[in-house]
N, C-alpha and C positions, 0 to 999 in steps of 0.2 A: 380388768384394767381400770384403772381413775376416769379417764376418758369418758368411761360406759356410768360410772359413777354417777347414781340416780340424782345425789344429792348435791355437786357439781351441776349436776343439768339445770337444777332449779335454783339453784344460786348464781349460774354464770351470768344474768345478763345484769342481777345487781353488783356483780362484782363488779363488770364493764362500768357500770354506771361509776361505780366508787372510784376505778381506776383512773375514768375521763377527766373527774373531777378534782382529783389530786394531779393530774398531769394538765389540765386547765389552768387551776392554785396554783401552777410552779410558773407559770407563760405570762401570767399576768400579776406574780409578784414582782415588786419593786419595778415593775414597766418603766413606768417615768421617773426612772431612780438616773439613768446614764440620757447624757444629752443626743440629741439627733444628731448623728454623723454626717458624712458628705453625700454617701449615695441615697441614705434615705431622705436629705433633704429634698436631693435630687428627684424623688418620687413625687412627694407632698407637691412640690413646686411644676411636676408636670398635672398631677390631678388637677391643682387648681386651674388649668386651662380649661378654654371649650374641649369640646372632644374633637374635630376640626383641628385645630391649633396643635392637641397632646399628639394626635397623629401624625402630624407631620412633623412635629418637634421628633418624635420617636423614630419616624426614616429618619431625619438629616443626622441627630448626633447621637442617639443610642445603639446598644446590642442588642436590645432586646424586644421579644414582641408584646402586641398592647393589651392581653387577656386582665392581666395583676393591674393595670395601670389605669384600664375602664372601669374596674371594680374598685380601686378606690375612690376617684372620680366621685361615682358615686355614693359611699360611701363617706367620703370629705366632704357631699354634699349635704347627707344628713345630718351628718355626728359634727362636724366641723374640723380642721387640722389641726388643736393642740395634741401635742405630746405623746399622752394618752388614746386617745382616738384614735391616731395614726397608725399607731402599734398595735393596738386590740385588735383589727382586723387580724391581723399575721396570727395572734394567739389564739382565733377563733378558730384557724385553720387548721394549725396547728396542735389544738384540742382534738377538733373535728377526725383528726386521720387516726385517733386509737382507736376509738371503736371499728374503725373501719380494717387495721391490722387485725383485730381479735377474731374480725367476719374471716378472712385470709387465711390467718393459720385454723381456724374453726373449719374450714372448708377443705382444708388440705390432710389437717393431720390430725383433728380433735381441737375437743375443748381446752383442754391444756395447754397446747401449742396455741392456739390464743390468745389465750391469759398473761402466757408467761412473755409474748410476743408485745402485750397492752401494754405491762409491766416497763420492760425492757424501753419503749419508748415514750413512754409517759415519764420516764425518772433519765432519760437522755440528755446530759447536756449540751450534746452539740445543737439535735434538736430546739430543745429550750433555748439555748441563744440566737435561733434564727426567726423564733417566735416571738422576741422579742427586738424585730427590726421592722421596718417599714418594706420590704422587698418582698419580692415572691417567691421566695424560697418554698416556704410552708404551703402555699399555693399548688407549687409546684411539684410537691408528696403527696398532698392530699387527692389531685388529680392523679397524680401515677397512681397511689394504692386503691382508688376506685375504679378505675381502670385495671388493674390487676385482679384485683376480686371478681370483676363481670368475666376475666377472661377466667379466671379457675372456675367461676361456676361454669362456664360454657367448655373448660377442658374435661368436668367430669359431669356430665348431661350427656344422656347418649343423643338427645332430642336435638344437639344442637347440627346432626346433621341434615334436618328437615330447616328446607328454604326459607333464607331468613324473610318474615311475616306472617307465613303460615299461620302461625297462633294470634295473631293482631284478626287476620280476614275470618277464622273460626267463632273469633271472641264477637265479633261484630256481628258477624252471621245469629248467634245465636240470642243477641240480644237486641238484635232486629227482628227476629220472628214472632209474631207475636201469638202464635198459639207453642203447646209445648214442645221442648224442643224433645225427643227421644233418644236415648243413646244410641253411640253408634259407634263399634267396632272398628270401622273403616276409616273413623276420623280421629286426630289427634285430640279432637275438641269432644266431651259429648255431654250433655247437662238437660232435665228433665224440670220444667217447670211447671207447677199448676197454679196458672191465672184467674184461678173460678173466684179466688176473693179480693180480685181488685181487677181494673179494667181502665185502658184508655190512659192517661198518660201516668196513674198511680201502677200500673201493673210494669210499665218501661219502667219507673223508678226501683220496685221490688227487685225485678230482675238486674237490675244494674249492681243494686247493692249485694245480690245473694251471689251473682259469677264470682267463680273461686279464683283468685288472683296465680296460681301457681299453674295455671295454663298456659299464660303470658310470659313466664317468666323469664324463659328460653331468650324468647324475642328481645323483651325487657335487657337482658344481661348482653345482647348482640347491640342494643342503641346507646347503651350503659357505655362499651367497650368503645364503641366507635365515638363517640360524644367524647369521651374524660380521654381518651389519646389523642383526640385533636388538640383537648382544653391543656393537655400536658407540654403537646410541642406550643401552643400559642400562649404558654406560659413562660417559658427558658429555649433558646436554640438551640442550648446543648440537647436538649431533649429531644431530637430528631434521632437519636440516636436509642430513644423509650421503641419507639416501632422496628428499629433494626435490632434488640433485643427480643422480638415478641415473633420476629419473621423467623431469626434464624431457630427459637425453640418449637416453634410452631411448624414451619417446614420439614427441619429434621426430622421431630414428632410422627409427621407425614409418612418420611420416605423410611424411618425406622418400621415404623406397623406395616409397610408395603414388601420390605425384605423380610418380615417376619409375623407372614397372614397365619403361617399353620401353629403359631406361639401365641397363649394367651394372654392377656396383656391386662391385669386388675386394674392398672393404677390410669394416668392422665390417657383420655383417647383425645386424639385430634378432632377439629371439625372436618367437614366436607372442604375441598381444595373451593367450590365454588363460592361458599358460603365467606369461606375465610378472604377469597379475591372480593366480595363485594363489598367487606367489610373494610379491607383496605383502601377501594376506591372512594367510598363512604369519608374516610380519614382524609384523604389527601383531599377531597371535596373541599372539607368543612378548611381546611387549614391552608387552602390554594391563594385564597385571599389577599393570605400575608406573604406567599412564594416571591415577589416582586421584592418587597422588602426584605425580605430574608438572604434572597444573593447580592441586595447591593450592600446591607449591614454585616455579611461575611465577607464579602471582599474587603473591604475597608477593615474589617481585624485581618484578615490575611495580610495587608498592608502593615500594618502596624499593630500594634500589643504590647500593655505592659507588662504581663506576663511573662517571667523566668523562665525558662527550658527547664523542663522536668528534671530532677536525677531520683537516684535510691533513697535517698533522704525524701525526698517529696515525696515519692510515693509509700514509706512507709510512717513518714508524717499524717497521712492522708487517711490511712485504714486507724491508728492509733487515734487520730480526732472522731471516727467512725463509730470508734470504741468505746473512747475517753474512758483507756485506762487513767486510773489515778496516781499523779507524778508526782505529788510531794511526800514521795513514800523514800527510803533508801533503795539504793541501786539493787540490792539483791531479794526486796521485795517486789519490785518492779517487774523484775525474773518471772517471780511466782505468779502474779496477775496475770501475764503474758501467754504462763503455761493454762494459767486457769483457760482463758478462752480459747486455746486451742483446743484443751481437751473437749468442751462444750461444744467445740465447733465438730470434732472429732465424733462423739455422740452423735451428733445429725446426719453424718452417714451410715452410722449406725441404724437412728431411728427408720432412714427411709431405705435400708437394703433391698427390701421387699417391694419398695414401689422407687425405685431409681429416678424414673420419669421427674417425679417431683423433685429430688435433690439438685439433679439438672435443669430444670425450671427455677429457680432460687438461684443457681451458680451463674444462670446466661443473661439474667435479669442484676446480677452481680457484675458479671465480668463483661459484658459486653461493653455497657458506653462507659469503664474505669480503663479497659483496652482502648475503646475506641477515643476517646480525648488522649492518650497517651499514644497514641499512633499519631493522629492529625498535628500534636506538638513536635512531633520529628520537623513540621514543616513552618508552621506558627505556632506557637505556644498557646494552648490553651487551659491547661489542666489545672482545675480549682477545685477544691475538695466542697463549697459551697452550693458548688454546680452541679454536682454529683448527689448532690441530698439527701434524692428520693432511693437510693439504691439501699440507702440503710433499709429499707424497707425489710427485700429478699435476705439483708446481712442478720438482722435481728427476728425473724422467721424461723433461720437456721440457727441461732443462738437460743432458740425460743422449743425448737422442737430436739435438741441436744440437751434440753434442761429435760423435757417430757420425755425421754429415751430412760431416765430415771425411774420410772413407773412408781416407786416407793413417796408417797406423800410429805413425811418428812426431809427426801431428799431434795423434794422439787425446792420446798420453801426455802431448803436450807441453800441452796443455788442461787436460787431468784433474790437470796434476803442477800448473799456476798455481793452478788451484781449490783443489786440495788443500793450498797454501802458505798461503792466503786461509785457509781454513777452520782450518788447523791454530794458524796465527798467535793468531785469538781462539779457538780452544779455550784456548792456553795461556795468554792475559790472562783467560780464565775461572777456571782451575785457580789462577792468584798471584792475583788480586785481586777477582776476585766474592764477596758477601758475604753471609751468613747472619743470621740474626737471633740474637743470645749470650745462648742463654736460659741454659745453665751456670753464667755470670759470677754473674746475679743468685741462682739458687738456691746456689749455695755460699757469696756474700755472703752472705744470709740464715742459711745456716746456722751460718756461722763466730758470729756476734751473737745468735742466738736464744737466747729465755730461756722456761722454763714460762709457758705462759697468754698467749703473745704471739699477737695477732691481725694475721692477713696479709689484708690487702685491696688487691682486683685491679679494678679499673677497669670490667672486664667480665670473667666467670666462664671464656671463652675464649682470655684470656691468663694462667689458672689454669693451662692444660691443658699446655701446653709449659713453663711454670716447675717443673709438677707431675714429667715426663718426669725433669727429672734432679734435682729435691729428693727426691723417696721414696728414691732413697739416701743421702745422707744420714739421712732419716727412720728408717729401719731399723739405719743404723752408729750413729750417735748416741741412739736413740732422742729425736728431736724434738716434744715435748709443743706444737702449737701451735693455733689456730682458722683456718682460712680463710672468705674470703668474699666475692661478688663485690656490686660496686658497681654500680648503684643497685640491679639485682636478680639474684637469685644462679642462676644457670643449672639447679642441680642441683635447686633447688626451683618457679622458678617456668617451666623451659623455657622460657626467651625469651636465643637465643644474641649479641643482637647492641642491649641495652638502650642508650636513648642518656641520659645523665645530665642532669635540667633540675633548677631552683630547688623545685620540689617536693618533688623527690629527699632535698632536704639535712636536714630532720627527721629520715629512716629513718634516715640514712649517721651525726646524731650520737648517734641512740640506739646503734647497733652501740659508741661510742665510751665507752658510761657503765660505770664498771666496771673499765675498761681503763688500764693501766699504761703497757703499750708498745703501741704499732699499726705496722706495715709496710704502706706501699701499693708495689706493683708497677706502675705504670704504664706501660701501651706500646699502640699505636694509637689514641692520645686524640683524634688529630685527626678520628677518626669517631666514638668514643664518650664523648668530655668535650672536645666542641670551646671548649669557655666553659672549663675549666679549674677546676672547682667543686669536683672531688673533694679536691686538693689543697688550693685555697684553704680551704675548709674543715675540716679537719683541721689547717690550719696556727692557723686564728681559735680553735681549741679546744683544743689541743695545744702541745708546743714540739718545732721539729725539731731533732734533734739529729746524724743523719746522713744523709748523699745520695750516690750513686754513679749515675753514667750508664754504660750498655751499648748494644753496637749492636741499638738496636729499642727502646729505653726505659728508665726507671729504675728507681731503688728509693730509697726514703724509709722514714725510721726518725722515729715521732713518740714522742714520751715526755709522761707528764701531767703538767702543771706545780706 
């Protein structure tokens, strides 16, 4: 088989290389080609706090927790927050998780299934556009797929049912002795050293550097697992739902090999029930920190959300962006892509007949948290295909290992080369025509027109925060004397990120107005936060407009006093 292929062996890690770095080239082309949006502004402008400050901005008005938001932090410390900067982080990340796919399907299923797994995500556009935002999405894969990798190395290691540190107190043991150590049958550890030609603190160096690292690794792959699945939930909250994927394959795993001791079992064995309880205590440990936060920041979306209720359409919107079939094909090609990837997907049960375990492994790490946000939206809506990221992971594994189910070399390429046509085609209607929200336009409208004493008013105080990104330059080249302020209540005073404008409101909104010469409203996500249209209409019954400019993502209004 290809797999076993000598010549394969010695090529695959410059291929990973070549791979990483063609899926790197695509993350950080044209980066700074589409302007910061709202949400990423949103990041940038919490980094720039203390850490103090970002934390507690993050309970009162976020969803989400502070792992992505302290690593930019510092990050924006270094590098600084232009454009560029901001976004490179996401694409390093998101470089970073191919090679770490290729270790996944290399451990699971062969070399092939690796390759063609690098492949498949490295030339991903959905990918690619997440890579190309300031948010932690990419963060958020990249912690799941290393975390997945520690736990396949620990589901096919039979070692990983000896007591997780065993090999940490061995390794130690032997490189604290300082005469030789002897084998030893009895131990997991055993390593034979002669310190006759060094002594004293060169002989502790030798030995340090001669201990063979794959004694450890067991261990290694248990701090791995528990570390990157905490780093996964304190990345996204949806991701509480990454460990109730890993319990229920891992349990079942369990109580399968328990109903079936006198059948052999080639493929995934489970750990020890104890090994795997400590690990999970380990996780909630490391992630408890943020438990306080995390029930008051789910209640408050339980309250509200602007999130749609699911239907058919959304969720087969959701696997298709997953996929990023390519749509500017005619309708009866569309057909055929469709069939392509099923059949592909068809092959991967194929490929793992003989070892099940692992197709099921893939499907629970698939289906669990695209079930599990799809059940909790019966109740609030949550289900976003953005949020879901990291599951392409197990999606393109299985796409990955239905291409290698092909055994014949010509056919793999010739799979991997239509995928890769499919995938490149919308990357590039990504890169010409995906759109950004132009917060520029309206900040250097405003500036070009501004006069001392003019009051800018923003709809809601978090479409301040990306107009704000690129007006302080202005503000500082021109020196811009002006007030801002958000509508109905102003974020930086009353912490409330997401106010909705009602007839109550419009008393405050005309005292802001007495006084005032000129007033500017910025207007943009009205259909959530002035679905009735009040801010404007009012302003207009009190005022005369004298100019208006639309932008993509909202406008800007110039009132003057009559």
């Amino acid at each position: 088989m290809i797999n076993e292929d000598s010549e394969l062996e010695e090529a695959a890690p410059w291929l990973v290389i070549l791979i990483t770095l063609i899926g790197g080239w695509l993350r950080v082309l044209l980066l700074d080609d589409k302007g910061l949006w709202l949400d990423e502004a949103f990041s940038v402008w919490l980094a720039n706090h203390s850490v103090a400050d970002m934390l507690q901005w993050i309970v009162e008005i976020d969803q989400h927790p502070p792992l992505y938001y302290l690593l930019l932090h510092n990050w924006v410390g270094l590098n600084g927050d232009a454009l560029y900067a901001v976004r490179l982080l996401s694409a390093l990340f998101g470089a970073g998780t191919i090679p770490v796919i290729y270790l996944i399907g290399k451990r699971i299923s062969g070399r092939v299934t690796g390759l063609a797994a690098a492949v498949i995500l490295a030339l991903s556009p959905f990918n690619i556009r997440f890579a190309q935002e300031t948010r932690m999405y990419t963060l958020l894969t990249f912690n799941a797929a290393v975390a997945i990798y520690a736990l396949v190395r620990l589901l096919t290691d039979a070692r990983s049912d000896k007591p997780i540190g065993s090999q940490f107190r061995e390794y130690l043991h032997a490189w604290r002795t300082l005469g030789p150590v002897e084998p030893d049958t009895q131990r997991e550890f055993s390593y034979k050293d002669d310190p006759s030609y060094a002594t004293g603190w060169r002989a502790k160096i030798s030995r340090f550097r001669r201990l063979p690292i794959q004694t450890i690794e067991t261990d290694l792959a248990w701090v791995a697992f528990i570390v990157f699945s905490a780093a996964t939930m304190l990345t996204h909250n949806a991701a509480v739902l990454f460990p109730l994927a890993t319990n229920i394959f891992v349990l079942g795993l369990m109580l399968a090999q328990r109903m079936m001791k006198s059948v052999s079992l080639p493929s995934f064995q489970a750990p020890s029930l104890g090994n795997w309880v400590k690990a999970q205590v380990g996780i909630f440990l490391l992630w408890s920190p943020w438990l306080l936060a995390f029930i008051k920041q789910a209640s408050r979306v339980y309250q509200e959300f602007w999130l749609p209720k699911p239907g058919l359409d959304t969720i087969i919107q959701a696997v298709r962006t997953f996929l990023n079939e390519y749509t500017l094909v005619q309708a009866n090609r569309v057909s055929i892509v469709w069939i392509l990837y099923a059949l592909v997907l068809g092959l991967a049960l194929v490929h793992y007949r003989k070892n099940l375990s692992r197709f099921i492994f893939l499907i629970a790490l698939f289906a669990t948290p695209f079930l599990g946000e799809l059940i909790v939206s019966i109740r609030r809506p949550v289900f976003y295909d953005k949020t879901l990221i990291w599951i392409t992971i197990p999606l393109f594994l299985l796409l990955a290992a239905g291409i290698a189910q092909l055994r014949y070399r010509f056919l793999i390429i010739l799979a991997l080369g239509i995928l890769a046509t499919i995938n490149l085609l919308a990357a590039a209607d990504y890169y010409r025509f995906a759109q950004k929200e132009d917060w520029n336009t309206p900040a250097g409208y405003v500036a070009n027109f501004a006069e001392k004493n003019d009051l800018i008013l923003f709809n809601a105080s978090w479409v301040q925060i990306p107009f704000d990104y690129y007006f302080k330059t202005y503000e500082n080249q021109y020196m811009i004397l002006v007030e801002k302020h958000g509508v109905p209540v102003d974020m930086f005073d009353g912490g409330i990120l997401e106010p909705k404008m009602t007839e109550s409101d419009i008393p405050s909104l005309i005292s802001l107005l007495n006084g005032r010469e000129r007033v500017w409203l910025v207007y943009s996500h009205n259909w959530y936060t002035d679905p009735m249209g009040l801010i404007p209409q009012t302003l207009a019954t009190e005022m005369e407009l004298i100019l208006q400019r639309n932008f993509y993502g909202g406008q800007v209004f110039l009132f003057d006093a009559p």
